[in-house]
Structures are given as C-alpha cells and as structure tokens.
N, C-alpha and C positions, 0 to 999 in steps of 0.2 A: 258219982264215980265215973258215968260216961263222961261227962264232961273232964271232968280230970285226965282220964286217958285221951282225947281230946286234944288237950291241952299240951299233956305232956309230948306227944307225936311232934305239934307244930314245934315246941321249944327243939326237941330232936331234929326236925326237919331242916331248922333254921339253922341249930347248931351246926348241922353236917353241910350244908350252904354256906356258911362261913369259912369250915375249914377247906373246903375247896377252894374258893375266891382266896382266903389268903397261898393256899398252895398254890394257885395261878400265878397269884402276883409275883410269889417266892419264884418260882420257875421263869416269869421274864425277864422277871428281875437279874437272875444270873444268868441266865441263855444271851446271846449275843458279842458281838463286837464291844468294845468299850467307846462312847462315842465321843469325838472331837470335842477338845474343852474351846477350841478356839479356831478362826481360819485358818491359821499357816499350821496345825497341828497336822504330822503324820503317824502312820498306821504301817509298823515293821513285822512282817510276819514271818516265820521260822517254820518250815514243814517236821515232821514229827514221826521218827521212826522208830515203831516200840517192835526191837529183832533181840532174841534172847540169847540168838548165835553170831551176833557182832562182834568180832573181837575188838573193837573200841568199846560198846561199850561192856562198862565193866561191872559186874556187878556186886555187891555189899560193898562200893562206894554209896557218898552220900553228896554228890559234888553239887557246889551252885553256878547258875549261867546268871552273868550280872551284867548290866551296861551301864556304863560311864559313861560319864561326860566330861569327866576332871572337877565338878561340883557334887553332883547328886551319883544314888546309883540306883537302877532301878535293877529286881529281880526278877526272875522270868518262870512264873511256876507251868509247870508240864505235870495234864494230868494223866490218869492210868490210860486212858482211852483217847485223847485228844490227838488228830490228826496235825495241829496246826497251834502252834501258841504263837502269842501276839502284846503287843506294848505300843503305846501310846504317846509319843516321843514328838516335843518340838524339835525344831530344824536346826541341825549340827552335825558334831562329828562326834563319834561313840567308838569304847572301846570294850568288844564283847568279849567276857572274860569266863574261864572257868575255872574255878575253886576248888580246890583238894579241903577235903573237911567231912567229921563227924556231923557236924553242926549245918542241920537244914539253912539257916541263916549263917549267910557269910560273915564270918571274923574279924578282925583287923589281921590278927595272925595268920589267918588261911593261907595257904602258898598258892600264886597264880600259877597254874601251867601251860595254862594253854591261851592264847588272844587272838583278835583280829579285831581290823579298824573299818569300822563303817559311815560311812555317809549319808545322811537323813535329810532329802531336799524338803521346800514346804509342800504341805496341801499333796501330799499323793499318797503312793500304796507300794511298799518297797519289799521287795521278793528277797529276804537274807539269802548268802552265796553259798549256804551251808545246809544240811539238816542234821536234825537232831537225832543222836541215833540212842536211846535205851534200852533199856531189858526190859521186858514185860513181866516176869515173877520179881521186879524191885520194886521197890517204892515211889513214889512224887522224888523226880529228879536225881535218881541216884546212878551211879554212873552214866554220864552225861559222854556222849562220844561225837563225833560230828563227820562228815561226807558231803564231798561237791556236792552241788546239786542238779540232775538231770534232768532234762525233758518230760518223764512222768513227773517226777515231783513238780514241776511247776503246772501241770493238769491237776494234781492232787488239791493241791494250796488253791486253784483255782475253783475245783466244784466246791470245795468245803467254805470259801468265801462266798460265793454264790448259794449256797444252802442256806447260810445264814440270814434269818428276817432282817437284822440290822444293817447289812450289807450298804443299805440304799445312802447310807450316812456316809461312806466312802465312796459309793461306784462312780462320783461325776469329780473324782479328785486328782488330777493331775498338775503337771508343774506350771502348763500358761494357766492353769485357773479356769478357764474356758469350757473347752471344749467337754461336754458329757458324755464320756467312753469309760469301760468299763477297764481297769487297768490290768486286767488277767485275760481280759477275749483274746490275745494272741498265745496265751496257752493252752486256751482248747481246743486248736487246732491240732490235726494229725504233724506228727514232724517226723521226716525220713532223711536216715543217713547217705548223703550221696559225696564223693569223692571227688575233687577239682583237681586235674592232675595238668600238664604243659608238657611242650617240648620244645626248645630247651626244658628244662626244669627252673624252679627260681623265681617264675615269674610275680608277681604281687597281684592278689585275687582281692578287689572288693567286690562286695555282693549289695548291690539295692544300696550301694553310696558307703559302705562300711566295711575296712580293711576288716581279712581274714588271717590272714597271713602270707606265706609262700610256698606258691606248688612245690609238691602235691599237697591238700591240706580236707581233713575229713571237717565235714560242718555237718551241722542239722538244720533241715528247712522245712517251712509246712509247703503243704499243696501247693500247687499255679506256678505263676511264671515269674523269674528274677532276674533282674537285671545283672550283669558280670562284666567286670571290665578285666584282661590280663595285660598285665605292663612288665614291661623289661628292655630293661638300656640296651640300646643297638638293633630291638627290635620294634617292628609295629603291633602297635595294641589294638587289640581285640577285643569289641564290644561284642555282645549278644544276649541275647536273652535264653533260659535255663528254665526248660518246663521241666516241674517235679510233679511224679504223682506217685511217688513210692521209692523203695534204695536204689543208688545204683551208683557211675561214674561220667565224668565229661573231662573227653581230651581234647585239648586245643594244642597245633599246632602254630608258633609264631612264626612270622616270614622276618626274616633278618631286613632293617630298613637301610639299606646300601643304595637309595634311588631319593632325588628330591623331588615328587610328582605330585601336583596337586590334584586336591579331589574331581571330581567330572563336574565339569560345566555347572554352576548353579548350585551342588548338592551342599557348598557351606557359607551359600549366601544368604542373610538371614535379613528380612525387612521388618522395620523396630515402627510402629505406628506410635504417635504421640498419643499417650496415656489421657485417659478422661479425668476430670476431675468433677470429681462425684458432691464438694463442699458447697463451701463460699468461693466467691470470686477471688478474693484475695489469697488462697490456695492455689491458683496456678502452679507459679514458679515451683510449685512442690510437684506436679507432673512433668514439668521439666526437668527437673534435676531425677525424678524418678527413672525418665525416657532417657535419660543421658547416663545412667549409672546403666540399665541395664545393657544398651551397648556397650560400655567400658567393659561388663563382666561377661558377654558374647565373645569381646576381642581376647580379652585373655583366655578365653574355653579354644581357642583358634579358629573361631569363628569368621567370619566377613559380613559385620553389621553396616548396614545400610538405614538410614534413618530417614522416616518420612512424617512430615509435619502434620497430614491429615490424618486421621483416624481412620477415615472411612474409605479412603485412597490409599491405605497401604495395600491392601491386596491386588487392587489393579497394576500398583508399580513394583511389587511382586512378577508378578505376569507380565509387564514389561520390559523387565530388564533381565528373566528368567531364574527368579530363586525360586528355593523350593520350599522355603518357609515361611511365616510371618506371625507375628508378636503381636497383639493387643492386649489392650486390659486397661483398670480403673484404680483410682485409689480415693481413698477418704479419710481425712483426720475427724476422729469425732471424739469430742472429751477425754483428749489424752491419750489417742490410739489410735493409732496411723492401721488401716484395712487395706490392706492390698487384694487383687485378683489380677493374675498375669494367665494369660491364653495363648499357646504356640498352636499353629495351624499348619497343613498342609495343601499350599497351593493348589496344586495340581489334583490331590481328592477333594480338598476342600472341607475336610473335617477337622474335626479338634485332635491332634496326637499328646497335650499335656498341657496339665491345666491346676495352677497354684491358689487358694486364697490362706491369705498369714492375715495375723494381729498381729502389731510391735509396737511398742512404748511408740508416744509423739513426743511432743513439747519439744524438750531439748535433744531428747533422744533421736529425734526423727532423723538425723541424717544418717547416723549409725544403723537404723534399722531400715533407711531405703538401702545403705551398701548390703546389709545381711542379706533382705529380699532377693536384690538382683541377685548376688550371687547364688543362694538356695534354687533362682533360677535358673540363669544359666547353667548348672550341673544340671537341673531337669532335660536343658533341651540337649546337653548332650549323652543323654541316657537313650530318648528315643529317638537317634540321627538313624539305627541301625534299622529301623523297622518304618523309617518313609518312604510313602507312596501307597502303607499299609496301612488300615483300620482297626490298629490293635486295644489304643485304650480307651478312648470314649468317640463312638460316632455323632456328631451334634454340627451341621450344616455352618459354615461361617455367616452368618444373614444376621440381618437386624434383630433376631430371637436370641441368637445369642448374648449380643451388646444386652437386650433384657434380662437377660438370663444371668449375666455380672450383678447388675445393678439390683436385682434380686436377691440373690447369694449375698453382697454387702448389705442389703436392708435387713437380713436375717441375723448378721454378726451382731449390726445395732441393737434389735431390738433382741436377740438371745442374750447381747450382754448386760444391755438394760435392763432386762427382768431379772437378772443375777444380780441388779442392787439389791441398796437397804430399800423399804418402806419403814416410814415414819410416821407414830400418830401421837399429836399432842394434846389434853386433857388439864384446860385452863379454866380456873375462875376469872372471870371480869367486873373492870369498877369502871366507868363510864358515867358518859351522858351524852347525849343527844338534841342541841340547842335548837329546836321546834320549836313551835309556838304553835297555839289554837285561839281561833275567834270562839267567843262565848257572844249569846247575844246579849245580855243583861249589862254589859258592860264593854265600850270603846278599848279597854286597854286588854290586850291579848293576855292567855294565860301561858307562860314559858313551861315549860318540859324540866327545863332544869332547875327553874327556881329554888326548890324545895327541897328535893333530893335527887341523888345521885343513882344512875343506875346497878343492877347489881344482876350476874348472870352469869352461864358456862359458858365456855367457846370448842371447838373438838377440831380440830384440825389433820387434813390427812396429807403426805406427800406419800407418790407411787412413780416411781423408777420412769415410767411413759410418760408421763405426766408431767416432768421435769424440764423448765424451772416453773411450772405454777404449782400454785398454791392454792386450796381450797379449804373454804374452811365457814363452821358453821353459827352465828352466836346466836344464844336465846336469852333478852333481855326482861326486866321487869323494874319499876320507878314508880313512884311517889311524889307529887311534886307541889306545891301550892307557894302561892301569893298572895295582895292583899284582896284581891278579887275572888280566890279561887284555888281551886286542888285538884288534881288528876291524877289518875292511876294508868299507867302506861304497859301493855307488854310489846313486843318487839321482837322478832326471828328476821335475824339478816343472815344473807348468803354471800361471801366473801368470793370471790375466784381472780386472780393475774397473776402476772410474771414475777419471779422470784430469784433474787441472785443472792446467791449465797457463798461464802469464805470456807472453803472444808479443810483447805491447808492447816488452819492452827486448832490448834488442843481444844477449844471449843466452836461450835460453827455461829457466825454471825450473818445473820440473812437482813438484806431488804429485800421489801414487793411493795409494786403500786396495784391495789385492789379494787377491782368494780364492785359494789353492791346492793343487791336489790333487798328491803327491808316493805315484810308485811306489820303495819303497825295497829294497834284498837287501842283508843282513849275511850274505856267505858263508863265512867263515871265519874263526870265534871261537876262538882258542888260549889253552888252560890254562896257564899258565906253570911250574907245579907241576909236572903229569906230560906238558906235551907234545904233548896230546891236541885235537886239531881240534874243533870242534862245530859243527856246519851250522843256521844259523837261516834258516826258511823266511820268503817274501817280504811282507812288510808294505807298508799302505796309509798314509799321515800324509796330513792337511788341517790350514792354518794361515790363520790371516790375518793380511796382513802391511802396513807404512806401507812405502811405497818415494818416496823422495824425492831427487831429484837435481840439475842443472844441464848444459844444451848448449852447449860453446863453441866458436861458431864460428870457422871459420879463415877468413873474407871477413867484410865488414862488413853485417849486415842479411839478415834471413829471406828470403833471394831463391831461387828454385828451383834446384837443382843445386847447392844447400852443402854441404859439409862440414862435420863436426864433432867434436866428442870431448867422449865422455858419461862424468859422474861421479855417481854416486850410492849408495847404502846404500838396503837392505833390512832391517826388523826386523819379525821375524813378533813379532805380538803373544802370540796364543793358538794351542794345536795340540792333534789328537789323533791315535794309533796306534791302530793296530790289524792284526790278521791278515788274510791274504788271503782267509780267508773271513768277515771282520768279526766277528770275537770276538776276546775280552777285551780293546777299548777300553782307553787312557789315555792320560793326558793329559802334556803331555811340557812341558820351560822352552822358555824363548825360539829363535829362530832370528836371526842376523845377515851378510848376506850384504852386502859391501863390491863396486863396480862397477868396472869402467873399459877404455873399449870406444871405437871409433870408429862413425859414424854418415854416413848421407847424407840428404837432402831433395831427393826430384825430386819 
C-alpha cells in the first residue's frame, strides 16, 4: 500500500509537471510579436485606445478593421486589454478599411465607411498614423473609432514593443537593412511643444533639414539642440540652432536682403582635400569623381570650394589662403557598396564641426550614390556655417588619429555588414579515389590505392561571411583496394581550405575554388595473396591541390535566408605528394577525384 501511494504521488507529481510545461509552452506560444516569415517582411503596428467615453467609438457596433492589398486581406483582431495590435505585412501599399457589420468576420456585403492608404516599406517597424479608439464594456473590435496619433502614443507603442521578449526579431529593422537601431528610440524621448514664429511672418521653417511649414508654426521636439533654417523671398535667411529643454517660443526677426555683400573674408571658403581611397588601385578615379562631386555640391550650397590634390596639404592650404573650413574623408567600394565617410573641419580650432559615414548601392549605381552623398553633404556643411569657430558637435583634433579614426569606422561597416550575411554549411557524401601507390616488400610491382575499390566518405563544408571567398571544408575517407599482388584498407581525413568564387546572381549559385590540402592517411593492413601474410604500413602524410567545382540548387526560389539546398560537385586534385610520418622518402603520387553530393542550408 506504501508503495502504492508512492507511486501514485510521483504519477501526480509528473502529471502536474506536464501541465505546467504545456501551459508554458501555451503562453509563449501566444505571447509575443508575430515573427518575420521572411527579409523584406514588415511589422505595422496600430496603438490601442480602449475609452468607453469616445464618441467615435461606438458601441453595440460590431465593426472590422481590414487591410488590403487589392489581393488578399488581412484582419486585425484587438483584444479586450491590448495596448497595441499588429500585422505582419510584405512590402506595398494597403488599404485600411473599416466595416459596418454584425458579423465579426467581414462580408462581401459589409459597407466600407471609413479608409486610409497606407504604405509598407521593406524590413522595418511602421507606427500607423492612427489609433484605434474602442469602448471598453464591448466586445473584440466592436465599435472601431480612430484619432491622430500624438506624442504619448508614440511612447506608448514604444514601451509596449520594447516589453515585448520577441521584440529582438524586429529592433535591428530598418529600411537600409544595416544599421542596428531600435525603430521607436526616438519616441521615448521627452517631446515639448515650442512655437516658431518670424517677423515678417511667412517665413518657411525647416527644422534638422525637414520643412515644417510657415511661420508661425507649433511643432513637437524632444530635448537638445536643432538646427532651423527661416527663408523668405527678399529676405536673408536665418540659420541657428534652437535649444529645447521644455515649451515655449522662438522669434526671429528677418533683415530684408536689399544689399549684395559677401560674407567676411574666408567665412565661405571651403578647402575640398582629395578623398582616400580606401580599395584597390584601380578605384581611384572613384575618389576623384567623389572629390569633384562634392565641390559641385559646395558650389551650389553657395559656397567657394577650393580644391586641393593632397590630402594631407589641405589644411595647410586652408591656412594659406585663409578659409575657415576643410573637407576630408575616404571611400570604399566593397562587394557592391560604395562606404563613404566625409569630415568638415574647422581651421582655425582645428576640430571636427560635422562628420558623415553612408552606405550606397556600387556597381552601376555608384555614380548616383556619390551625387546623393555629396549632396547629403553639403547640406551638413551648411547647417553648421552658423556655429564656426565653435566646438559644438564633436571635438576630435584634425591629426593623423583622425585619418585612423575613418578607416576604422569603414573597417567596422565592412565587417558589421559581413556578419549580417548568410553562413552556409554543406553536408556531402563522397565517391572518390586517391591514385597512391604503396611498396610492399614481397613484390617489385606496387600496390595502387585504387585498383580495387573506390573510395567512399562524408565531406562537411562551412562558408562564414569573414571568411569569404574561402572555402573550408572537411573529408573523412575510407577504401579497399587490391590487385594481383595485394590488398589494402585505406582510411584518409583531408582538410580542404582556398579561394572560392562564386556566381550569386542566378537562381542557383555555381562556385569554383582551387584547394590546398593536407591528408593524414594509415594503410593498415597490406595482405600478400601468395602466403597470406599481413604487412602493417605505418601512417603517411599526402598534400594535393585540388579544382573543386560544383552547383547549389535550391529547393525555394532565390538566395533568401533560411534556404535549403542540394550540393553537387567534383573534386580533382591536380598534383600530390607522400610521404612518412616523419617526412621521408617524399613522392609524388597521380591524380585524386572525389565526386559530391550532400544537402546544404543558408541562414
């Protein structure tokens, strides 16, 4: 009977362990973000206002919030408590609609009343322009109401994404793909209502490079300092900077420009140093044409670009000729991506006053993206003309630390966007052989390697983003082989590693590599056929080098992360040598041909 109850406890004990773990699972199950079925997918979220005193919304409706695409339509459930609903949407344009209806599920017949069109770029996190407003004593989605969306709400939608475990599956998504920011950190800032007003009136305020409209004009800003330019015909414009650290207003007075006077001495003379090029040699003329675009897009800021061929002589012919600025920087195409870093400097303090590094398409693109650059430039340097001679955005000494301090920052682009490749590992059987030969003593005529049989093994293959283009990769062989002298049992571990170039443009990838490789081999058991007699041949070293040439075909359409595949290719070592485990008596041995065929992944 002890036993019994015993027994019965542990069956209880286990039973009530199970239901917990599946209740866990249940609850992660449904907790969370919904995560990216793919790269370019986005993540649209809707803030969530359950107010029982809205007169939008309405209640003992039943209405549906839908979006379209003009194909498909996805629904949008909102539940009793949820601060935040959210949909899972490739990249397009949507039409988000609300539906008058008994019927939880939308109709054909339902009448649309209400819409807006939205835009879904790839790969980010997009803040709908709306919130949803409910009644809290309704049901899942019943009177559906909607309201701009303000400053809190976009704090709201942000801690609620941020709370969320799943989060991590979005926060590094934006539209270059790149960069790792979180796409709501600029709503958790404080943001105060301040008032831009002019006099004349009328003027055109952009703020931080982005029209607001025309004085007077209320905006919201977070904390620190913003750049503001005021424009208006017939007068002179007004740069400055706009410290915020709470509400309030800023009135600028324009002076009517009725004088043609140029600036003081030097103050819009700007010295353009020839750009580094950070490649190959044969990348020059792309620092050229970079050095020569960004004075084009100096001259049209109104600037007075001066151009000087050394790099490390522009500052001195700065101080020469008395400007008060000057221009460095580097650039680098690397696998399809042109990296720029441009640095304006302040002569006379001699510190850094604005300082850019971009990614942009190369290849064909590249010329278009050195115009975009300069120009995204030159607006920088005429944001901080108003505050030279001052140490306002970054102090960093113009010296040879800095020229590092570029080339650093580009080596980090490289290698941050490297590691955001695929890794690829492939998982091959192989059919081979290995034309060796062994002396036996019993008999003049060697015993071959392959006479008999053919070899048969795995191969494991890794490619890793850094590591690109080699290729490394492992095979563990085994063979049988005999003639009329003889027989041998062969095993074989070769280590593959060289250059690999590979084809990624088309629907499948076709690679070559030429490979070095070093091969530990043991012939342990050489039999005489004659008398029967075993002969133990101690363990030998071979190195070969070999073409390995193959094809990936995928089982999905296009090099997308998470494919699958199935690898076919051949190996033929070209040339080899043997020898003993203490590297004597060297020779040289024929060919090696090892046949593939393995399956593969890409994440």
């Amino acid at each position: 009977m002890r036993s019994r109850v015993g027994n019965g406890g542990v069956w209880r004990c286990a039973a009530t362990v199970a239901v917990t773990v599946v209740a866990i699972a249940a609850l992660s199950s449904c907790a969370g973000l919904p995560r990216p079925r793919a790269q370019a997918d986005s993540l649209l979220v809707f803030v969530v206002d359950h107010d029982s005193g809205s007169p939008q919304a309405r209640a003992g409706r039943s209405d549906a919030l839908v979006l379209s695409d003009g194909v498909e339509e996805i629904q949008i459930a909102i539940g009793r408590s949820d601060e935040i609903a959210t949909a899972m949407l490739t990249p397009g344009s949507y039409r988000v609609v609300r539906r008058e209806g008994s019927d939880r599920v939308a109709a054909p017949e339902a009448a649309e009343s209400d819409w807006m069109d939205l835009v879904v770029p790839a790969s980010t996190v997009v803040l709908a322009p709306i919130v949803l407003l409910t009644p809290i004593d309704a049901g899942d989605g019943s009177g559906i109401g909607a309201r701009p969306v303000h400053p809190d709400d976009q704090r709201r939608a942000a801690n609620a994404l941020r709370s969320d475990a799943r989060f991590t599956a979005w926060a590094g998504r934006n539209s270059e793909g790149f960069a790792p920011f979180s796409p709501f950190e600029d709503f958790l800032v404080d943001r105060f209502e301040v008032t831009i007003a002019t006099e004349p009136p009328g003027a055109a305020i952009t703020i931080n490079g982005e029209y607001w409209g025309d004085a007077p004009v209320d905006v919201y800003l977070p904390r620190g300092k913003h750049y503001v330019e005021h424009r208006l015909d017939g007068h002179e414009t007004v740069r400055s900077y706009l410290s915020v650290d709470g509400p309030g207003r800023s009135d600028t007075t324009l002076a009517r420009d009725d004088r043609d006077a140029a600036d003081p001495a030097g103050a819009a003379r700007v010295v353009v140093g020839r750009f580094r090029n950070l490649g190959a040699a044969s990348d020059d003329y792309l620092a050229e044409l970079f050095t020569d675009a960004i004075v084009v897009a100096l001259f049209d800021e109104g600037l007075e670009p001066i151009r000087s061929d050394e790099p490390d002589a522009a500052l001195a012919t700065a101080e020469r000729i008395g400007a008060q600025l000057v221009v460095t920087g580097s650039l680098l195409e690397d696998r399809g991506r042109l990296i720029t870093h441009a640095v304006l400097s302040d002569v006379r303090t001699e510190l850094v006053k604005a300082a850019l590094l971009l990614e942009r398409p190369g290849g064909f693109a590249v010329f278009d993206s050195i115009d975009t650059v300069a120009s995204d430039f030159a607006s920088s340097v005429t944001r901080v003309l108003p505050e030279v001679g001052r140490a306002v955005i970054e102090e960093r000494p113009v010296t040879a630390e800095s020229i590092a301090y570029t080339e650093r920052l580009t080596e980090q682009v490289v290698i941050g966007r490297r590691l955001a490749d695929d890794r690829v590992t492939t998982i091959s059987a192989i059919y081979g052989t290995v034309m060796d030969q062994i002396d036996v003593p019993w008999t003049d005529a060697p015993v071959m390697r392959a006479d008999g049989g053919p070899s048969l093994g795995l191969s494991v293959t890794y490619e890793h983003p850094l590591a690109l283009p080699l290729a490394l990769a492992l095979k563990a062989s085994t063979s049988w082989s005999r003639n009329r002298d003889g027989g041998s049992t062969t095993v074989a571990i070769g280590a593959y590693t060289g250059p690999r170039l590979s084809f990624y443009n088309l629907r499948n990838d076709v690679y070559l590599s030429l490979l070095g490789a070093a091969h530990w081999a043991s012939a342990s058991s050489i039999r005489n056929w004659e008398t029967d007699e075993l002969y133990d041949i101690p363990a030998s070293v071979m190195a070969t080098i070999a073409a390995d040439v193959g094809i990936k075909l995928y089982l999905r359409p296009g090099r997308r992360a998470q494919s699958r595949f199935v690898d076919l290719g051949f190996t033929l070592g070209i040339a080899g040598v043997r020898a003993w485990a203490d590297f004597t008596d060297g020779r040289f041995f024929g060919p090696e041909l090892w046949l593939t065929a393995g399956v593969g992944r890409r994440r």
